[in-house]
N, C-alpha and C positions, 0 to 999 in steps of 0.2 A: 561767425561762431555758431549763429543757430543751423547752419547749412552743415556743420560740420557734424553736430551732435545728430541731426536726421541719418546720419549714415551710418550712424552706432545701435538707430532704433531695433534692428533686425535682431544684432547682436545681444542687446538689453533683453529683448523676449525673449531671447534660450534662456536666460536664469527666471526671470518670471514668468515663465508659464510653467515650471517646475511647481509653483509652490500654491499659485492659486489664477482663477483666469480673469481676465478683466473684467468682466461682467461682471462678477461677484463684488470684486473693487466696486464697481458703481453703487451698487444696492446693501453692502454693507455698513451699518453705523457705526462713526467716528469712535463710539465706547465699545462697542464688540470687537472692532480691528484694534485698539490698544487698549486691553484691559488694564495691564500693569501702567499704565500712566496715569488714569483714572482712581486705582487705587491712591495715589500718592495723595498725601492733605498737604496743601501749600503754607499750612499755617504750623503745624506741627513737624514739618522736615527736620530730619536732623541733619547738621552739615558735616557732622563728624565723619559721615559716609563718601562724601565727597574727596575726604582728605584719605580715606581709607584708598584710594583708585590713581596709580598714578601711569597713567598710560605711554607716558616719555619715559620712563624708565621702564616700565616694560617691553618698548622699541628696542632698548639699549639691549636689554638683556636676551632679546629672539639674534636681536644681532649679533651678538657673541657667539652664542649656539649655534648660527650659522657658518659664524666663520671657523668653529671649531666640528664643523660639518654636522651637527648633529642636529639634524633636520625636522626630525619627529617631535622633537622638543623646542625647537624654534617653532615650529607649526603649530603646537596649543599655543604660545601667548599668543601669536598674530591671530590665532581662532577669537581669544579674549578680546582682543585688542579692537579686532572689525566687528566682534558681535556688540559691543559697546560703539564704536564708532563707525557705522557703515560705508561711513564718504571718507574716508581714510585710505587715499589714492595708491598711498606709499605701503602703507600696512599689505593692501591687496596684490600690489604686485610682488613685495616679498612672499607671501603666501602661495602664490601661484609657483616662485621659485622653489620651495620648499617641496610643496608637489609633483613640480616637476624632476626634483631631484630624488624622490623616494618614488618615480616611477608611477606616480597617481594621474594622467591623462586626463579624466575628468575634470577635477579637481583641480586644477592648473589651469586646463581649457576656461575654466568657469570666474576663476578668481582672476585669470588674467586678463576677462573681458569685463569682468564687474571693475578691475584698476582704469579700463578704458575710459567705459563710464562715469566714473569719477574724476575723471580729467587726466590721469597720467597720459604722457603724451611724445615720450622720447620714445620714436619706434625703430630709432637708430639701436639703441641701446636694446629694446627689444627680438629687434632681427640676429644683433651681437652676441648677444647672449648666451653663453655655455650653456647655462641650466636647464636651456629646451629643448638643445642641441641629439639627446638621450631621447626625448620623444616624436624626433622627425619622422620618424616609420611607422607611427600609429596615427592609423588614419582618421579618427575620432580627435584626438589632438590636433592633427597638422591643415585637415581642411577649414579648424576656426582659425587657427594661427594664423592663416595665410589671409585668410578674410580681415584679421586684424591686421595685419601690413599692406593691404592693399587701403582697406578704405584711410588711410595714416597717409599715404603717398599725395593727397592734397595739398597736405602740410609742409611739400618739401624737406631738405637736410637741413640737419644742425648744424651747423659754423661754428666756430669760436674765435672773437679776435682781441686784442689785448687792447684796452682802454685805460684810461684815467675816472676816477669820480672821486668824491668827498664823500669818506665813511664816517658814522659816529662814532663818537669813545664818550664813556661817562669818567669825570671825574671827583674825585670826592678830597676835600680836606681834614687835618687834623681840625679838631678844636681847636679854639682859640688859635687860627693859622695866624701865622705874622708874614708878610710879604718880603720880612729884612731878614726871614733866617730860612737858612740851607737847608732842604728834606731831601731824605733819601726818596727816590721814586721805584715802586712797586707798577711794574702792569701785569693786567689778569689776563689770559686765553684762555675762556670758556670751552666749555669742550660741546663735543658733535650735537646741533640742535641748541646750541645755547643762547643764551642772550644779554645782552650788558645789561638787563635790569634785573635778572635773574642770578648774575655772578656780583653782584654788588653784596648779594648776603655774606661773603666771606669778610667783608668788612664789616657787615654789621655785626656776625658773631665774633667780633674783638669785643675787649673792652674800652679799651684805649687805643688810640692811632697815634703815632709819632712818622707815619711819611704820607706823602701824595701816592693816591691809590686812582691807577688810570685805565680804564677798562675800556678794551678797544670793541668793536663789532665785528664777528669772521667778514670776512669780504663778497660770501657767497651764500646763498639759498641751501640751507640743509636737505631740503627737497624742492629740487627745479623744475622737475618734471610732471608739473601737476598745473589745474587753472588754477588752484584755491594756493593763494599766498598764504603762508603761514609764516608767523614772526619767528622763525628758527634759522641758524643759521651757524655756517662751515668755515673753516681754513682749509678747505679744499674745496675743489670745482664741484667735485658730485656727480659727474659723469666716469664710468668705466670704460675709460679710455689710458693707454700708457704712454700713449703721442700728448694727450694735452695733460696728462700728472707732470709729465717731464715741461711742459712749456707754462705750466702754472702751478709747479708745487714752492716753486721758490720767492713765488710773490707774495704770499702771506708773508714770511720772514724781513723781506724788504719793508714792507708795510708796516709792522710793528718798532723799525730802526727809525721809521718815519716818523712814527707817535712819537717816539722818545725825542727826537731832533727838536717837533714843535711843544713836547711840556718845556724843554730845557730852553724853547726864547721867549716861554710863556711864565717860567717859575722859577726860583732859585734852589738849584737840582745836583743833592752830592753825588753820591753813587745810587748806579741803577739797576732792578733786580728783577725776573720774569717771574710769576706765578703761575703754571698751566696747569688743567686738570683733562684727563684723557684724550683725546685728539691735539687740543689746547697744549696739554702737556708735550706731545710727541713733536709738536712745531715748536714748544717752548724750547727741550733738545737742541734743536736745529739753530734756532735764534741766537740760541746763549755759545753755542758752540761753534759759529760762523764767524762773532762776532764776542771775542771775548774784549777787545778793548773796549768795546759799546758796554755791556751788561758784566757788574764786579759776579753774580751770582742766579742761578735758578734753581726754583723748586717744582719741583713733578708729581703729579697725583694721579695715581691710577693708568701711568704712561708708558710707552713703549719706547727705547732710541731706534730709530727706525732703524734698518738690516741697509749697511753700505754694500752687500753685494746683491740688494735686489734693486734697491736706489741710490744708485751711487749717484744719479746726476740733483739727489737730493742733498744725500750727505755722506762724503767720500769715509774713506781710513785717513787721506791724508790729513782734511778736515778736521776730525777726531786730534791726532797729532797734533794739528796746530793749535787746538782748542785750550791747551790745558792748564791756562793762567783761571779757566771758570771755574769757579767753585758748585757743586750742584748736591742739592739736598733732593733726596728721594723719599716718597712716602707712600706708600700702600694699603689695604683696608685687607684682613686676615680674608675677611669673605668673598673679595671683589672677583667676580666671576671672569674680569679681565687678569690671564694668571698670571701670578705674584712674580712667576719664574720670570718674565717679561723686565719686571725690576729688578731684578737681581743680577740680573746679563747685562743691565744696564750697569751696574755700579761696578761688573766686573773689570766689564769694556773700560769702566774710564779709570780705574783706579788703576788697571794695567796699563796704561797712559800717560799715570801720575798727576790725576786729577784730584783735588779734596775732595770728600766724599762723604756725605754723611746720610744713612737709610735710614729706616724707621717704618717699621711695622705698626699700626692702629687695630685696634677690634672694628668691627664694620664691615661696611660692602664698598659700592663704588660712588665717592661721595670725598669734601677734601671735610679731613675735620678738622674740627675749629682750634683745640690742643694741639694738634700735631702742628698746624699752620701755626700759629703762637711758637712754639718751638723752635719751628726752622726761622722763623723771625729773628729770634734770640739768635740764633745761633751764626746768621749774617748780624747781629748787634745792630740790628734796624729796633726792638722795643725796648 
């Protein structure tokens, strides 16, 4: 590891000798290089500032703009985002794709070697990459590019090969559970970056619980391509590749039939219902619609039904077709910057199918709320 990071040092100096030279580093004091830290009183902090900054949802939201091309505006939050968090492996190489798509060479050259630095480390994906594809002819870009893919060739290719492990799931009980009577069973799919302790809140903004609430773990690394583990985590692989979406988009779905198999030889289990919220939700889709004699119902937040003519080997028309004994409650947030239209293609798709259907618009952003979730409850007759 330290052999590897020595080969990045050359790299590391083009962004720092930008700003100040090393020497100065030595001789400058700890209170003159961070004033603003120094300002802060440890005793008088307020924390209310802290709750004010919430930087995963700012990820969400550059993400969106990205995918809705709109680069200049994904590009300030990632500016927010790494000016606040500098080791922010993921943030930087989004950034750098941003740049590199609005034609910025600099700016892309620079963020894409500070992502280096911080440990992102897929240079498969790197080399793959569309986004940089636009600045192969500017030679200011393409001779750090190449310097970045060469000193990465140490590290060998990615693989991927299909295994077995034991993932967590959190479960939680009614009150006053009794082991001699039947609950309906609820599971959660957290959405992109999420976390089973993190999607437990939707249980706790109930007020009552009347089933077994089972919240599985995605099966994958929200961001893989970095040293620094972070407790975030995917129902997808997270590599952009359409060889392994097609050889691993259907194993989260399996995996969740799984959960259900062992609460139902671990609990006494009537009917059983998915809860997803955005990514979550759009494998929620899949799960409830692959397997309707598994799952009486799902509910979707902030979710897309994935596109059968771009992933069909995800989730066909016929699929749909066969799906339509599931009942699926839809719900959306007026503001949620993932657009609403996304829901509405969904409930048309299945009601022209002859699906039950029940939508439901929220005031809000991208978020499940706590009413609307209470409602769709009621409305499978689980509260």
């Amino acid at each position: 590891m330290i052999k590897f990071f020595k080969k990045f040092a050359v790299l590391f100096l083009i962004i720092v000798s930008g700003f100040q030279s090393l020497q100065a580093q030595e001789t400058i004091s700890i209170k003159e290089k961070y004033p603003k830290v120094f300002n802060i009183n440890p005793y008088t902090f307020d924390l209310t500032e802290l709750s004010q900054i919430d930087l995963e949802d700012m990820k969400q939201q550059a993400y969106f703009l990205m995918l809705q091309k709109d680069y200049e505006n994904a590009a300030r939050f990632y500016l927010y985002i790494v000016s606040r968090s500098m080791n922010d492996a993921s943030a930087c190489y989004d950034l750098a794709r941003c740049y590199a798509y609005l034609g910025q060479a600099g700016y892309a050259s620079k963020f894409l070697i500070l992502a280096i630095n911080n440990g992102f480390n897929n240079f498969t994906s790197i080399r793959e990459d569309e986004a940089f594809n636009q600045l192969q002819q500017n030679s200011e870009f393409f001779n750090q590019y190449q310097a970045v893919l060469n000193a990465g060739k140490s590290l060998g290719e990615n693989i991927y090969v299909k295994g077995e492990k034991l993932i967590k799931c959190r479960v939680l009980l009614p009150e006053n559970y009794d082991p001699e009577i039947t609950y309906p069973l609820v599971i959660g799919m957290h959405g992109f970056g999420g976390t089973t302790e993190n999607f437990t809140q939707v249980w706790s903004d109930l007020e009552r619980h009347s089933f077994i609430f089972v919240v599985p773990e995605g099966p994958y690394e929200a961001y893989p391509d970095t040293y620094t583990r972070s407790e975030q985590f995917s129902w997808d692989i997270g590599v952009r590749s359409l060889e392994l979406y097609k050889r691993s988009d259907n194993l989260s779905p399996q995996f969740i039939v799984n959960v259900k198999k062992y609460i139902n030889e671990k609990y006494k289990i009537g009917k059983s219902y998915i809860i997803g919220f955005s990514q979550g939700g759009g494998y929620a889709y899949v799960t409830g619609i692959k397997n309707p004699d598994v799952f009486e119902g799902i509910i979707c937040f902030g979710a897309s039904l994935p596109d059968t003519k771009k992933y069909p080997w995800f989730l066909s028309e016929e699929d749909i077709v066969k799906g339509n004994k599931l009942k699926v409650f839809i719900a959306h947030g007026k503001d949620d910057p993932h657009s609403i239209k996304n829901a509405s293609e969904a409930k048309r798709i299945l009601k022209k199918n002859d699906y039950e259907v029940k939508f439901q618009e929220f005031e809000g952003g991208h978020y499940i709320n706590s009413s609307t979730f209470k409602t769709a409850l009621e409305w499978f007759g689980i509260q």
